[in-house]
N, C-alpha and C positions, 0 to 999 in steps of 0.2 A: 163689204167684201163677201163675197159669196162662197158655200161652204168647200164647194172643190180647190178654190183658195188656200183657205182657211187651214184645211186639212195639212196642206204639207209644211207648215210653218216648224211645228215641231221637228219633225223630221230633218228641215235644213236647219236648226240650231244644231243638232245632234250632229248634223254634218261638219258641220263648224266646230264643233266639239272636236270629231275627229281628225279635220286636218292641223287644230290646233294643235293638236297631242303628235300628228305627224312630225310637223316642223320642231317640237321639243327634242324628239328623240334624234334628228338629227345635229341639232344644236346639241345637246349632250354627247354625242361622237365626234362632234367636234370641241370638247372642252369648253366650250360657251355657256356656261350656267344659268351667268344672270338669262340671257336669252331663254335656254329653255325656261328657268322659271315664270319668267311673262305669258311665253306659249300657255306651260301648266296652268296659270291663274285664268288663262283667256277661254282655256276649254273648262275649265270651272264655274264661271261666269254663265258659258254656252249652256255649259249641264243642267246651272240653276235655271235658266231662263226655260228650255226648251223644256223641263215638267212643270215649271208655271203655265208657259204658253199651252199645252195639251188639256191640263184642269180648266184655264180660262174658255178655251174654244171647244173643249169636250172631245180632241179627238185623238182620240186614246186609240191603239191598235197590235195587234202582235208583232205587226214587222217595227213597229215605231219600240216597240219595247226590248225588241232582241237590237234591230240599232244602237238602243242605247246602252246598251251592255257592250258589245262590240265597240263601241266608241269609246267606253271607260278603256277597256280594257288597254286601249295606245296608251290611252291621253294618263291614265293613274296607274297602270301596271308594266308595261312595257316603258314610255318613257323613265320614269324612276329606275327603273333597271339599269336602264344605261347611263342614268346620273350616276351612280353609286358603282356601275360595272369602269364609268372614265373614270371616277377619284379613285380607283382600287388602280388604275393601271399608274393613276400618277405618282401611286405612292412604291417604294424600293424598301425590300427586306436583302439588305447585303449577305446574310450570313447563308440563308438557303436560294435566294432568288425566288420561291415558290410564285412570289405575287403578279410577277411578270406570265408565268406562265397557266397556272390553276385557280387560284382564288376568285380574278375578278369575278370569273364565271358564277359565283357563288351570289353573286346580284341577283341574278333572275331568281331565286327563291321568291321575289319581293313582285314577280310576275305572277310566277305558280299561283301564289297563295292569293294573290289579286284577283286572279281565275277563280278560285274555290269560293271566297268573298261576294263576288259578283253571283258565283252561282247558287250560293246559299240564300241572299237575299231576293234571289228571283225566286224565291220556293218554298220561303219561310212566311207564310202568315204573319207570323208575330211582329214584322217592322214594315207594318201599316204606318204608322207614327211613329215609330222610332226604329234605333237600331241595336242591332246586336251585335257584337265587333266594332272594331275601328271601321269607319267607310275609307272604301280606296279613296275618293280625293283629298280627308285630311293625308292617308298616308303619303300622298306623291307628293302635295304643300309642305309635306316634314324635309321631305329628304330634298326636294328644289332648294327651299330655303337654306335648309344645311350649306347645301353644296354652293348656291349664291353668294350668303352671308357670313359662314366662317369656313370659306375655302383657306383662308391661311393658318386658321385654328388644325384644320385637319390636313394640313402638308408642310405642320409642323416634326420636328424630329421626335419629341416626346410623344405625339401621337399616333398609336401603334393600327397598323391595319385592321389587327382581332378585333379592334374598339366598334370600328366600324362594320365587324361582319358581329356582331355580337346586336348589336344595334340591330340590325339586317333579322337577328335571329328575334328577337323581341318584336316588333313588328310586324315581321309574318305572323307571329302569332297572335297578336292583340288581333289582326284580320279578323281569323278565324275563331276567335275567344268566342266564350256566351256571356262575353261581358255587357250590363247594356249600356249604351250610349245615349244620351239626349239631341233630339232633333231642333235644329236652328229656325225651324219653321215657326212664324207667326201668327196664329189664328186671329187674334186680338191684340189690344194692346195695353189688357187689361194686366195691371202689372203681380197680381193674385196668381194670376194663370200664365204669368212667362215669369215670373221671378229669378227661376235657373238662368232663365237665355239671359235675360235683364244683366244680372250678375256675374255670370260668362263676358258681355259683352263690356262692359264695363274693366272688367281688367287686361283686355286684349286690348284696349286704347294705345295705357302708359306703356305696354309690353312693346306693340310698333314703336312710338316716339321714341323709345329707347334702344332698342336692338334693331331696329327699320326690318332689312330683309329678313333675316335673323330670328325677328317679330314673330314671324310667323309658324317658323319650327317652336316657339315657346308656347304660342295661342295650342299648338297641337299637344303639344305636351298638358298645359292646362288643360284643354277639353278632355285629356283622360282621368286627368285627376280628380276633375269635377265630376266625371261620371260614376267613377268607382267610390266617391265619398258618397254620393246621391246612390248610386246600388246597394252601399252598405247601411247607410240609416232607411231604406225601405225596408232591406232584410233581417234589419234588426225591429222595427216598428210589425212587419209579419210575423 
């Protein structure tokens, strides 16, 4: 395959990235969860591949790099927004009505801060190999899953709207946290020098088998906790 080929390969992953992230957000305006969360995993997929495929074929570029930012930003920041902006409308506060009218809005923070995320990590040396913050696609695999797998958990009567923008507020900010996170990337398979992913990966197995879509908002959950245990025994060994 010849290199002018070659070249745009990344590129239409990352396209495919994006229109996957298209079809989600409409799927979440129309109350279709499970749907959007397939979109979300499919532009997740696209995301992994299309910076495999640019390392493998070497072709790395500026417009191929801001693409890819531009593509998060549907498929992990604005999709999610409207997952979370349709559960807020599903949900009724009898005593003031507020939710009907003000709150859903209050999703897109989980855009904003998608925005800042993306553009901090285009700018930050330091996550060569790792990262710092939540990366947007676990965060849109939290809230798809949420909204997939315990959609009747949360349009229960016991479960209050604030839950869910409080949630909303905790996540924007892990985004933009300096917390660090560990990268899923495999160098080797030397189990010395992945033990974390090893480990990680290993308890996200029984989490799917047991929660299926669900699974998946707990794998997110775990990936933070694993981080924050792993940041704090580095900080204490410094």
């Amino acid at each position: 395959m010849s290199n002018c080929m070659t070249r745009y390969i990344p590129n239409t992953l990352t396209c495919l990235n994006l229109s996957s992230g298209c079809i989600a957000c409409i799927m979440a305006f129309e109350y279709r969860y499970e749907e959007a969360f397939l979109f979300i995993i499919m532009g997740a997929l696209f995301d992994f591949f299309d910076g495999m495929a640019a390392r493998l074929l070497k072709a790395y570029s500026n417009i191929g790099k801001d693409l890819d930012s531009l593509a998060d930003m549907v498929s992990f920041g604005v999709a999610p927004s409207l997952i979370v902006y349709s559960l807020l409308r599903e949900m009724t506060v009898s005593d003031t009505g507020m939710i009907d009218s003000f709150l859903p809005y209050l999703a897109f923070l989980i855009a904003v801060f998608s925005a800042l995320r993306l553009a901090k990590f285009n700018n930050d040396s330091r996550q060569s190999t790792s990262f710092i913050g939540l990366p947007v696609p676990a965060d849109a695999l939290f809230w798809s899953s949420v909204a997939a797998g315990a959609h009747a958990v949360l349009m229960h009567s016991g479960f209050h709207p604030i839950y869910l923008l409080l949630l909303v507020a905790l996540f924007s900010g892990l985004l933009v946290s300096e917390i660090p996170m560990f990268s899923l990337k495999f160098k080797s398979l030397s189990w010395q020098a992945n033990k974390l992913r090893f480990c990680f990966l290993l308890v996200c197995i029984p989490l799917l088998l047991w929660l299926q879509v669900a699974g998946f908002a707990a794998i997110v959950i775990w990936y933070i906790l694993l981080s924050l245990l792993t940041a704090r025994r580095a900080k204490q060994k410094d």
